[in-house]
N, C-alpha and C positions, 0 to 999 in steps of 0.2 A: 476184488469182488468176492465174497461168502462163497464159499465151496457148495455148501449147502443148497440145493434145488428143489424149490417148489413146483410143483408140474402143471397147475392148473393155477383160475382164479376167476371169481364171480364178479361179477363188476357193470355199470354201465357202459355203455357203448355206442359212439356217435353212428346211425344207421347205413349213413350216409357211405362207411368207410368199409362193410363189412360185406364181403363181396362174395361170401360161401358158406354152408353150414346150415344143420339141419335146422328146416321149419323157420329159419329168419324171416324168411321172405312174410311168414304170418306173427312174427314176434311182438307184443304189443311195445309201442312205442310211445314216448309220451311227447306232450306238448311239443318239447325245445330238440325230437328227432333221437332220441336216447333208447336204445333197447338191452334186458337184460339180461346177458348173456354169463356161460361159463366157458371161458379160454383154456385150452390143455395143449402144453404143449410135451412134446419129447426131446430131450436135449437143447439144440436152438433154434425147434421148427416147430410153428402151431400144427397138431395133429387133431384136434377136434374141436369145435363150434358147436355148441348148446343150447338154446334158448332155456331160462332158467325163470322160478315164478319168484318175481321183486321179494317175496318174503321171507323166500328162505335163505336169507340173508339180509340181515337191514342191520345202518344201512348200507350198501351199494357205492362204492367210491368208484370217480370217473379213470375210465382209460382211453387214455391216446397213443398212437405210437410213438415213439422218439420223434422229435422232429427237426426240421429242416430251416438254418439260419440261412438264405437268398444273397445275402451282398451285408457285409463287415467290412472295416478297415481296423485288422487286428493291430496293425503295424500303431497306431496311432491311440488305442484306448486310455482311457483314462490321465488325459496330458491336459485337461479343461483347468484344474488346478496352477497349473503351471502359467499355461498357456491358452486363459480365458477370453473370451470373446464377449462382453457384457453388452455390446451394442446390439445383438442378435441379427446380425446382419452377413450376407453373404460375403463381403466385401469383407468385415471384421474378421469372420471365418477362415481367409483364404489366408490373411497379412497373418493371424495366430500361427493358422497351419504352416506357413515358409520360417517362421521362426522356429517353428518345434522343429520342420525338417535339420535347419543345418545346426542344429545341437545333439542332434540323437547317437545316437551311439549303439552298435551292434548288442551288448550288454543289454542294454534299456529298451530295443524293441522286443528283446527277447524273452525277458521278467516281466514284462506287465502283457506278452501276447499269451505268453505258460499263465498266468494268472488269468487272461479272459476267457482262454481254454480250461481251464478248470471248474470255472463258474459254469462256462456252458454246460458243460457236461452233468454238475449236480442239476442244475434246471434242465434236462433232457433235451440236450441235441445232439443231432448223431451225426450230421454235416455242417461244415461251412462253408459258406464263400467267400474268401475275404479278397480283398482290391487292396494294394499295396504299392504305396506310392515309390517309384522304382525308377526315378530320373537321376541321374550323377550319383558319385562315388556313395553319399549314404545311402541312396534307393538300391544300387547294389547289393550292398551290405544287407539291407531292413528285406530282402527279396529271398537273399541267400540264405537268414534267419527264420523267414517263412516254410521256405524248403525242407531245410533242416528239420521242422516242426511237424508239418504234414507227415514226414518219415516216421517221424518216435510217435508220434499221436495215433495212426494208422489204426491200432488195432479197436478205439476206442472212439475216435472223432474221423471223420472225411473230411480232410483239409483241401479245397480247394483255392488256386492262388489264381488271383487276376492282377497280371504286372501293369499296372496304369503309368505311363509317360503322356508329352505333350504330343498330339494325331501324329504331326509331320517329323517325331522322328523315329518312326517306324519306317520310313524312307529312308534315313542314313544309316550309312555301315555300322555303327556299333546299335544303331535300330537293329537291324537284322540278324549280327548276333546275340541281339538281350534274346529276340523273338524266337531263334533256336535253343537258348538254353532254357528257355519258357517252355517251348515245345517237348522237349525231351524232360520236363521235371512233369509233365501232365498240366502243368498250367494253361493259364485263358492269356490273349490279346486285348488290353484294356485302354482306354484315353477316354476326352472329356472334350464333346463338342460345344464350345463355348460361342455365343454370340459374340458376330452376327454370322449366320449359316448362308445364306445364300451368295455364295460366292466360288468362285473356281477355283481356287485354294480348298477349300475345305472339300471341295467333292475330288480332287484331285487324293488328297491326304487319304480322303475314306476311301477311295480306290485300291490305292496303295497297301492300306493295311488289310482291306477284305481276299486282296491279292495273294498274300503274302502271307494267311493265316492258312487260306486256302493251301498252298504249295506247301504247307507242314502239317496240315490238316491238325488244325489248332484251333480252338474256338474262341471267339470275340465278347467282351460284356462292356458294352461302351458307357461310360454316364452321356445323358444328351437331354438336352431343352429342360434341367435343369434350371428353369428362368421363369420370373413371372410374365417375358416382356417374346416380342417375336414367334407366338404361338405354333410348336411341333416345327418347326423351322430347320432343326436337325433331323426332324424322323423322318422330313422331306425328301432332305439332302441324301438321307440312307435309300430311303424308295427309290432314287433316279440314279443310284450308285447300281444297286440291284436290278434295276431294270436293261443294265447294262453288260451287267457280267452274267457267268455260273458260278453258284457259291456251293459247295456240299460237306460247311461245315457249320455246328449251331451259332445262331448269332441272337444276342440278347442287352435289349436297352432297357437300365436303370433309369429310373426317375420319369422322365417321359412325362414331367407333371406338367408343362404348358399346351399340353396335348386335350388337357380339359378346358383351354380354354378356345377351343375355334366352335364356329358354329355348329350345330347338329349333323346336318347332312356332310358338313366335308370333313368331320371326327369321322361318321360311321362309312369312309370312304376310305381314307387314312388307312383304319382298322382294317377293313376289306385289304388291304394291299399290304400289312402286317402279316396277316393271317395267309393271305397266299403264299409267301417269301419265309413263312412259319419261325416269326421273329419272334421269342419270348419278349416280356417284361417285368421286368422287378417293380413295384409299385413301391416308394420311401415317405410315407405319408407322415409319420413323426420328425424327421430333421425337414423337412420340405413346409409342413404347416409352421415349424417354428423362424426358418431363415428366410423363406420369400415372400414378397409383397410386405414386406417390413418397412413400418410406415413412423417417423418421429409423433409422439403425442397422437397416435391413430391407431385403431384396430381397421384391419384388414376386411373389407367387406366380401372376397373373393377369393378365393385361396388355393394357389395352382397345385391339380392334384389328376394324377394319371386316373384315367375313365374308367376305370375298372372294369363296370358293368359293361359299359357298352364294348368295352376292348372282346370281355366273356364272350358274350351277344355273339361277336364277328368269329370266333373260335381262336381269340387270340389264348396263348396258352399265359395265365396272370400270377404273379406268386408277389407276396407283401414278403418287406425286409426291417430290421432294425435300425439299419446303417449307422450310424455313429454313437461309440459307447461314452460318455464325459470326455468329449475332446470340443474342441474349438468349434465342431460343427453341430455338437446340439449336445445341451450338458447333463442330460440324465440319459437313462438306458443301462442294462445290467445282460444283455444277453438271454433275458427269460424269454421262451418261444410264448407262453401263456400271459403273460405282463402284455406282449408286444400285440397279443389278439385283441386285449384290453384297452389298450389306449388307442388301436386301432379302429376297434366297432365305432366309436361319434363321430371318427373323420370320415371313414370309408361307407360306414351304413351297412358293412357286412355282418352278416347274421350267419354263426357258426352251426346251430340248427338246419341249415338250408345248404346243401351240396355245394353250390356255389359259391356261398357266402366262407367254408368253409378250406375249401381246394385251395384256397392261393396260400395259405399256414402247413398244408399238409401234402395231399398229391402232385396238385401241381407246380409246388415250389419243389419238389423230389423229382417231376420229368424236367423241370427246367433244369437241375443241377447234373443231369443226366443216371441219377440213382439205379442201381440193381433194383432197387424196393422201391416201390410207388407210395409206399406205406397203408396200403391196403391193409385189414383184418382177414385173411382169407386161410385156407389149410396147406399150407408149403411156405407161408411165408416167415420170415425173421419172429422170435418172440423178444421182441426190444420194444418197452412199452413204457409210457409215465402214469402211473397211478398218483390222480390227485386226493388229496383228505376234502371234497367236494364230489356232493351226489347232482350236481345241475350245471347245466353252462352258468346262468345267473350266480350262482355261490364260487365256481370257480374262477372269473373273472371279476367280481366284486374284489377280490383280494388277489393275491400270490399265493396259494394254497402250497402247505408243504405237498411233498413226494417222495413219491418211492421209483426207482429208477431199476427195469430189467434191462439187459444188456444179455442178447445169445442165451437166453435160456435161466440168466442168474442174477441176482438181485446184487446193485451195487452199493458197496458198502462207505459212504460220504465221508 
């Protein structure tokens, strides 16, 4: 990073984010929630908030804070090449992915996870979450290399690891040692409830593991329903798991995309019972639109895609993710937080102008990952910021706008 310290910067600013500082509160704002502010910080802490007039300075390049990648599988980036999947189907995804598994090599998860760690970082993220497939002796290996990473990266990325095995064998003994050396590196408890859900088996397995995360006070990020078919079928299975135990550790479903599709009233019941049990979820709406309801010689009329809104609505806490960078499971993706809001707005109908629409990119993907910084703009907090070469939401998502990347105070040098 440049030694060198600029202390301030005028800039826009999403309203929505800015939580202190003089006279905000009457700051003109425009159309798309934008107000013009000057940021100063001291060292690596915002010490003053501005409201500044758009001209004395034009024009006005946008700021965000660093932000927050929700669910990666670093272990696996860029193996599309290798190990393509042209049928675009969940089924072709999976038979790729078991071949990439038994050829990998500790070497090769570790060069191309330092290579997607670097990218993130020029495109401004300051956490990840990655799920790391962590069954038999390579998933050891590809888990141990994660480990490794989160350490050396520490000062620069938040590497969060979510060790994913098959539910039931976090019920056998080398289950429950992966699960304490999980536990003791900071990692998550992670599997994949896969149809069909209702059955005793699978609510036994979910017992087991929410058991068992609990007594190491370890947190859970399960993938579940997953499916175009058997609608929220696993988030059922979760609700009468929880309705059974005490849990007082975070628990968080990715994907949750067949959950859009049950009817009104028993979605916004569902959600009610998420939101009590205060279940995050990662909403995957790029790999999910491209591999379910994949249909030979058909477009998809219907396209299973977690409820965002109505999840909001209930007070479920929602955060959008990337999930697969050119790997078997959907073949584009680069790790850009601002690309990912982009291809995200036509699927989701989120509008980053609007709090709501907003929160699942930024704050609330930051309380889901359990962040010191919510990534608020306020006076005490981190000056870690992306200055985009774009004065609008509309200019900045039209493209990949270059950037400029603060990090504690100092500008980083790419």
């Amino acid at each position: 990073m440049n030694s060198s310290q600029m202390d301030s910067i005028e800039a826009w600013c999403p309203r929505g984010l800015v939580v202190n500082g003089a006279d905000v509160l009457s700051a003109p704002t425009t159309a798309d929630g934008l107000c013009p502010l000057r940021i100063t910080w001291e060292k690596n802490k915002i010490s003053r908030i501005e409201v500044i007039n758009e001209s004395s300075k034009s024009p006005l390049r946008l700021l965000l804070p660093r932000l927050v990648e929700p669910h990666a599988h670093l272990d696996k980036v860029f193996t599309w090449r290798s190990f393509p999947n042209l049928s675009g189907t969940y089924k072709g995804a999976l038979e790729a992915n078991l071949q990439e598994h038994q050829k990998r090599t500790s070497n090769v998860v570790r060069s191309r996870s330092e290579k997607a760690l670097q990218i993130a970082l020029k495109n401004g993220l300051r956490s990840i979450r990655s799920h790391v497939d962590s069954f038999g002796l390579k998933g050891t290996e590809s888990l141990e290399v994660l480990i490794d990473l989160k350490k050396e990266w520490n000062s620069l990325i938040d590497l969060q690891i979510v060790a994913m095995v098959p539910l039931d064998y976090w019920s056998s003994g080398e289950g429950k040692l992966l699960a304490t050396r999980v536990a003791t590196s900071g990692g998550l408890l992670g599997g994949i409830i896969v149809p069909p859900f209702r059955n005793k088996k699978s609510y036994i397995d979910l017992m087991e593991l929410l058991n068992l995360a609990n007594r190491l006070n370890c947190g859970v990020d399960l993938h579940i329903d997953e499916s175009d078919k058997y609608p929220a079928d696993g988030l059922k299975q979760l609700i009468k798991v929880l309705d059974n135990i005490e849990i007082n550790i975070p628990i968080t479903c990715s994907h949750a995309s067949s959950m859009g599709m049950l009817p009104s009233k028993e979605l916004h019941c569902l959600a009610e019972k998420l939101a009590h049990y205060q279940v995050n979820v990662v909403a995957l709406p790029l790999t999910n639109a491209w591999l379910l309801g994949h249909q030979v010689n058909a477009t998809p009329i219907k396209r299973p895609l977690a409820p965002l809104k109505q999840l909001q609505q209930a007070g479920v806490n929602v955060a959008v993710g990337g999930d697969n960078v050119q790997d078997p499971w959907f073949p584009l993706g680069n790790l850009d937080p601002i690309s990912l809001m982009s291809f995200s707005m036509p699927l989701t109908q989120l509008s980053p102008w609007e709090r709501l629409g907003l929160s699942p990119f930024t704050t609330s993907a930051a309380v889901l990952l359990g962040l010191e910084w919510d990534g608020t703009i306020q006076i005490g907090s981190p000056a870690d910021f992306i200055l985009l070469q774009a004065s609008s939401w509309t200019e900045a998502l039209s493209n990949s706008p270059s950037r400029e990347i603060l990090i504690r105070g100092k500008w980083f040098q790419k």
